[in-house]
C-alpha positions in Angstrom: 22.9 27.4 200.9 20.2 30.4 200.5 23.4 32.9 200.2 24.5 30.3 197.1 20.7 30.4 195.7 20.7 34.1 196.1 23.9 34.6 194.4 22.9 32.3 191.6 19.5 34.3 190.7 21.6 37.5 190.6 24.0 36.2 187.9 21.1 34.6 186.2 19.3 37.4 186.2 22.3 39.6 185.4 22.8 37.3 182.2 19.3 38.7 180.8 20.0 41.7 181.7 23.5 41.4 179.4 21.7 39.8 176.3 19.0 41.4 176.1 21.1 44.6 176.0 23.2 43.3 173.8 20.9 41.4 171.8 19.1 45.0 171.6 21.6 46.8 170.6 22.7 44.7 167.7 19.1 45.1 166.2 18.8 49.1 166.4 22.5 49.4 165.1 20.6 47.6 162.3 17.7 49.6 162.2 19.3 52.6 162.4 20.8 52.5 159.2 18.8 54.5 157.0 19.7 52.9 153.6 18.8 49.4 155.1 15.6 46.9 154.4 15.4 46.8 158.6 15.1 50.6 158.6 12.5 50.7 155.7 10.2 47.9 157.4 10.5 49.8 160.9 9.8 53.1 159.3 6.7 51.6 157.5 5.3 49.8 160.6 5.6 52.9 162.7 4.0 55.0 160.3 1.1 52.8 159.9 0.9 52.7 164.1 0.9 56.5 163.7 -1.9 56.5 161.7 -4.1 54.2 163.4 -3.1 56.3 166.8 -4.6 59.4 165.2 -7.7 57.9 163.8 -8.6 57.2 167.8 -7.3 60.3 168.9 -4.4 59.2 171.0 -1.1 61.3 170.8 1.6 58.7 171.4 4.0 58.6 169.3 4.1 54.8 167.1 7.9 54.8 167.3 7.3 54.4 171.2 5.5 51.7 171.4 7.6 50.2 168.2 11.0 50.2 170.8 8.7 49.1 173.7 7.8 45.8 171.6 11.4 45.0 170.4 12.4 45.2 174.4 9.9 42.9 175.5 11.1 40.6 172.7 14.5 40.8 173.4 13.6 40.4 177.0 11.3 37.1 176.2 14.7 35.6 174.2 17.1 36.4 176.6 14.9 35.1 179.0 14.2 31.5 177.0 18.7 31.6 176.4 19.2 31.6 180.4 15.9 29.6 181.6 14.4 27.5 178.9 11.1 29.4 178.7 8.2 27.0 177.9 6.1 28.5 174.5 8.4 31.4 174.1 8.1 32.0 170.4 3.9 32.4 171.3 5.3 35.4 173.7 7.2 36.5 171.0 4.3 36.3 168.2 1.7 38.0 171.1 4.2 40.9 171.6 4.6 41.3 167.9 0.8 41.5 166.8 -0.6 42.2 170.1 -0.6 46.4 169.6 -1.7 46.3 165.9 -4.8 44.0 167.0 -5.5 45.9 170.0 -5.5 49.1 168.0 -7.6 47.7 165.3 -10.7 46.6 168.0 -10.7 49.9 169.3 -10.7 51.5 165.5 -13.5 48.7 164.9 -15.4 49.5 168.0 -15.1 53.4 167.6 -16.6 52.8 164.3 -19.3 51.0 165.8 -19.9 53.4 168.2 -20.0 56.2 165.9 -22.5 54.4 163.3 -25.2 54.4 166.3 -24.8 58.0 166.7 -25.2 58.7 162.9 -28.9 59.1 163.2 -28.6 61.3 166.3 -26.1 63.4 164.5 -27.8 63.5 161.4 -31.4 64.9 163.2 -29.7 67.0 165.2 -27.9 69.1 162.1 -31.6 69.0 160.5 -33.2 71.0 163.7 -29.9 73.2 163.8 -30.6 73.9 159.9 -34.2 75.0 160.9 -33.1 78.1 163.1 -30.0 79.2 160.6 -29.2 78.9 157.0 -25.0 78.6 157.7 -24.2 75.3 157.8 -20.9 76.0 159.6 -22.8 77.3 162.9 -25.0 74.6 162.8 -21.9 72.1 162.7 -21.6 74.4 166.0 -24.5 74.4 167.2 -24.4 70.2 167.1 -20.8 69.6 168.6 -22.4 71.0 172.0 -25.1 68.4 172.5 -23.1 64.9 170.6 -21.0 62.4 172.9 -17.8 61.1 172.0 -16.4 59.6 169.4 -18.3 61.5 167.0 -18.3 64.6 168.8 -14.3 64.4 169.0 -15.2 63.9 164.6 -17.2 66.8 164.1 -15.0 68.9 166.5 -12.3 68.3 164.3 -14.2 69.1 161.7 -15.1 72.8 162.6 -11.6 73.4 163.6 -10.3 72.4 160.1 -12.9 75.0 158.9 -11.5 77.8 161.0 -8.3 77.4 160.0 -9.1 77.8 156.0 -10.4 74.2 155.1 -14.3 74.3 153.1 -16.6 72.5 154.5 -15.9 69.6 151.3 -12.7 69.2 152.6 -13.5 69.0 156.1 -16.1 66.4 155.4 -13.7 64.5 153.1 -11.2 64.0 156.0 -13.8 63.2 158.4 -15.1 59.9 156.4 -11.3 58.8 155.1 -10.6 59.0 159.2 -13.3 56.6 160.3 -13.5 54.8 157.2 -17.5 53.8 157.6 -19.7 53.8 154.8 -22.6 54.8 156.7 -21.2 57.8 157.8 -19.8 58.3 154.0 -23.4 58.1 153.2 -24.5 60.6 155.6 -22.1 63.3 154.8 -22.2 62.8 151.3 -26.2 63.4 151.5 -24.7 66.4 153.5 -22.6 67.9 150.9 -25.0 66.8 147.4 -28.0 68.5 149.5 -25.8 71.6 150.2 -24.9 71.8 146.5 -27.7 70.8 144.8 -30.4 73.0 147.0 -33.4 72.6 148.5 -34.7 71.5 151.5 -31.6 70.5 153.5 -33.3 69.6 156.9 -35.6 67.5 155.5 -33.2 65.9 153.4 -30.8 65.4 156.8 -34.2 63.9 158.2 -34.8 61.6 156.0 -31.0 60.0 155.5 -31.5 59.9 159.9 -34.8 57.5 159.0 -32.6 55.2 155.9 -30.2 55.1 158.6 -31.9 54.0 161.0 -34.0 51.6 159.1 -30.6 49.8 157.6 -29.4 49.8 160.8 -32.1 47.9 162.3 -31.7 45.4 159.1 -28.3 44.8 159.8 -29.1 43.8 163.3 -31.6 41.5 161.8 -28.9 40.2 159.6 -26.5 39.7 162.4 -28.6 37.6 164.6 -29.8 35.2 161.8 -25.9 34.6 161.0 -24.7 34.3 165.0 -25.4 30.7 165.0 -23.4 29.9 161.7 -20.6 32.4 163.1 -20.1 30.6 166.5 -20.5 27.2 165.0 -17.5 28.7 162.3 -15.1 29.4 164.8 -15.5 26.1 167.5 -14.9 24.3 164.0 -12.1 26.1 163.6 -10.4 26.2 166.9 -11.4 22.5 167.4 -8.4 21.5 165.4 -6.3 23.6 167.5 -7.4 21.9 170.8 -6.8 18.7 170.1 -3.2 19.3 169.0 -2.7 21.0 172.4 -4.9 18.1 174.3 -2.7 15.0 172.5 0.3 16.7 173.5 -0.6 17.2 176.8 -2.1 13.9 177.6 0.6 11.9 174.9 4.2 13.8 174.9 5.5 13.3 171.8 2.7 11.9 169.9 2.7 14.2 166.9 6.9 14.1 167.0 6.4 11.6 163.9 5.5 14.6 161.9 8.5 16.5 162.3 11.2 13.5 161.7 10.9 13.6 158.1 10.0 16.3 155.2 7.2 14.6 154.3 5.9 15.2 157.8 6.3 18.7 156.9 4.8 18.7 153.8 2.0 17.0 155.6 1.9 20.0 158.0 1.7 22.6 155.2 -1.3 21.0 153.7 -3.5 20.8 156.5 -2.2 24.1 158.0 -3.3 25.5 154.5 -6.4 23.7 153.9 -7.5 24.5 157.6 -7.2 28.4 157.1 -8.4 28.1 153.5 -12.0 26.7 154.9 -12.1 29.4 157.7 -11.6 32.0 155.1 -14.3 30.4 152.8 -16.6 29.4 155.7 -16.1 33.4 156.9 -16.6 34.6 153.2 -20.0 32.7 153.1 -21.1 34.2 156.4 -20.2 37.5 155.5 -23.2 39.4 154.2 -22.5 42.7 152.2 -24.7 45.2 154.1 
């Protein structure tokens, strides 16, 4: 009997093996063609993973992760065709979006992380300033005592220079990479207080107090708003857990709804006016710092 079992999990197994092979195969004949809609899509999505790899600094290629994200969907498919997998198409949807969201925390806590070193940075170029008049070894002399991320920025930054970019340019890349406004603000105070003259350090010293001063504000800000934010989203996820508690405790109790089109229609209403009052509750939390 456990020789029968053993033999049966084999060819099972063996099965998913087969269509997911095939099933993957299929798809990249598709995507390889280069005058295809598949091919455009793939190459758009893997250029935009590129560029959010580069803006944190990591060196994988997007394409890689790309074919890593069809196999585990092909895998999860073949796997619901041979064993009936319970919620498949949420494994799918979490293996479709889960490296874009992941990769957009990280972008939105590197950014985070760099605005609390903005005022750091920005004192630290205004002592450098005070023992030499180039800008370009102060940028130097600052990279040796910031931490990472924005050390890993300016870093960058000062190799760009060596290699022919001005300072402008430099500058220019550094803010399109994070994409902060704070730190467009610092580096433009940079770059006006470079061209327009004067006393630079004390300039630098001064953004470094703003900065810190808005940033105590928005901290301010955020704590006055937590309570409407948290109350926002268990509204919004309420709806959510009862659908998943009435099925679970009443099989088949919302099966009314999809036994006619004007269940359906039902279901595209409230599934629209339900994300239409998250995006208006989120629009009325949102304060424009």
């Amino acid at each position: 009997m456990s020789r029968g079992f053993h033999t049966l999990d084999v060819l099972r197994w063996s099965s998913v093996a087969v269509i997911t092979l095939s099933i993957f195969m299929g798809t990249w004949s598709m995507v390889a063609d280069e005058q295809g809609l598949p091919y455009r899509y793939w190459a758009r999505y893997t250029a935009s993973l590129d560029r959010k790899l580069r803006t944190l600094f990591i060196f994988t290629p997007g394409r890689l992760i790309a074919i890593a994200q069809l196999a585990v969907m092909f895998v999860i498919i073949a796997g619901n065709l041979t064993f009936d997998l319970p919620m498949w198409w949420a494994l799918i949807f979490l293996a479709a979006i889960g490296p874009s969201v992941y990769l957009e925390v990280e972008k939105r806590k590197r950014v985070t992380m760099i605005e609390d070193q903005l005022d750091n940075f920005m004192l630290s170029l205004a002592n450098a300033l005070k023992s030499t008049p180039s800008i370009g070894a102060a940028f130097n002399s600052v990279v040796t005592v910031i931490e990472d991320p924005m050390k890993k920025e300016v870093d960058l930054a000062i190799k760009e220079m060596k290699v022919g970019s001005t300072l402008e340019q430099a500058l220019l890349h550094m803010a399109s990479r994070v994409g902060s406004r704070q730190l467009d603000s610092a580096l433009s105070s940079i770059l006006i207080g470079r061209q327009v003259g004067g006393n630079l350090p004390k300039v630098l010293e001064t953004t470094a107090t703003t900065l810190r001063e808005m940033k105590r504000l928005e901290g301010v800000i955020r704590t006055k708003t937590a309570d409407g934010r948290m109350q926002m989203w268990v509204i919004g996820a309420f709806p959510a857990l009862v659908l998943v508690l009435f099925s679970w405790a009443w099989p088949g109790y919302f099966d009314p709804l999809t036994a006619s089109f004007s269940g359906y229609v039902l279901i595209a209403f409230i599934s629209v006016a339900w994300v239409s009052a998250l995006l208006l509750a989120r629009k009325v939390l949102a304060v424009d710092f």
